[in-house]
N, C-alpha and C positions, 0 to 999 in steps of 0.2 A: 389771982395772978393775972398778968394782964396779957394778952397777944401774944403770939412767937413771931418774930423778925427774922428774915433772909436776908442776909445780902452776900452778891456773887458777883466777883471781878473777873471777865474776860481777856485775856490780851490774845488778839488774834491778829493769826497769819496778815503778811500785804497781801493785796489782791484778793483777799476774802470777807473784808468789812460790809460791802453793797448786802453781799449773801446772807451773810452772819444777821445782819441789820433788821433783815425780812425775814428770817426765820424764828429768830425772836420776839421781834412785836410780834408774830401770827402766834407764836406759842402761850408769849403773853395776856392774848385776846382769849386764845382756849381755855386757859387756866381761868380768867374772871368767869366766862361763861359757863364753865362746868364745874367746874371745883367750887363749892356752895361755902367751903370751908375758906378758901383763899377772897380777901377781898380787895387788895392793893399789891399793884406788879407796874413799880415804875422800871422806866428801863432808859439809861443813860448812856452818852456815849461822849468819848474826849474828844477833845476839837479835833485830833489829828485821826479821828476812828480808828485808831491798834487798842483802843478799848473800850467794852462795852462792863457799865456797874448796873446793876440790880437792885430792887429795892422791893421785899415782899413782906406783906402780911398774911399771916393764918390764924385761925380762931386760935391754935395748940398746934404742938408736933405732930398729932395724931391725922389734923388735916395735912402739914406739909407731908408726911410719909406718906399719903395716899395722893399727893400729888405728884409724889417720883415714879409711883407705881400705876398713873397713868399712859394708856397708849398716846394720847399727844405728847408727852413730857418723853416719852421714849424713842419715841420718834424724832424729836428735834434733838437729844443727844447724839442718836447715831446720825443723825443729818452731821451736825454741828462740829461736832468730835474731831474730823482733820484740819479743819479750820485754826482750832485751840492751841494757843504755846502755851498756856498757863489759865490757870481755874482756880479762885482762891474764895471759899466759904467761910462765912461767919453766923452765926447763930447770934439771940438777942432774948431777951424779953422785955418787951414794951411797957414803959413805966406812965406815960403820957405824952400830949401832943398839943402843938401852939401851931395857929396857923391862923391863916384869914384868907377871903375867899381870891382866887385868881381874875387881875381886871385883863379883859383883853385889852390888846394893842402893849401890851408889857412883858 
C-alpha cells in the first residue's frame, strides 16, 4: 500500500495571515526534522492569504497520529486556533508520482 497523504485547508481570520504564515512553515520545518515517519510538508498559500493548503506525506497513519500527538504540532494548534474560520481535512493514499526536478529562475 503506498504512503498516507494529508491535505489541510485553512481559511484564516484578516489581519492573521503574516502570523498564521510563520507559525506554519516553523511547524512545518519541525515536523520534517523530527518526525522520521513524515517526509513531505508543502505549505501553500492563495494569492489573496484568507488561505493556507497543505500538502503531507507519511510513511502510514501510524506516523501521522504520532504527529498530532507531538508537542510542536500541539503547540502550533493552540497557537493557531483563533486565527481559524474554517479547517477542512482530507486523507489519501498515494498511488504514485510524476514530477521532474525544479529549475531555478521558474
Amino acid at each position: 500500500m503506498g504512503e498516507f497523504v494529508v491535505t489541510v485547508t485553512f481559511s484564516i481570520k484578516a489581519g492573521h495571515t503574516v502570523e498564521f504564515r510563520e507559525a506554519m512553515l516553523a511547524n512545518a520545518a519541525d515536523s520534517i526534522a523530527l518526525e522520521p515517519g513524515c517526509w513531505l510538508f508543502d505549505v501553500c498559500e492563495a494569492a489573496d492569504g484568507a488561505e493556507i493548503f497543505l500538502y503531507e506525506i507519511y510513511d502510514n497513519k501510524a506516523a501521522f497520529d504520532a504527529h498530532l500527538a507531538t508537542e510542536h504540532f500541539r503547540r502550533f494548534d493552540r497557537l493557531v486556533s483563533p486565527w481559524v474560520i474554517e479547517k477542512r481535512i482530507a486523507t489519501y493514499v498515494r498511488l504514485g508520482v510524476t514530477t521532474r526536478s525544479h529549475k531555478s529562475g521558474h
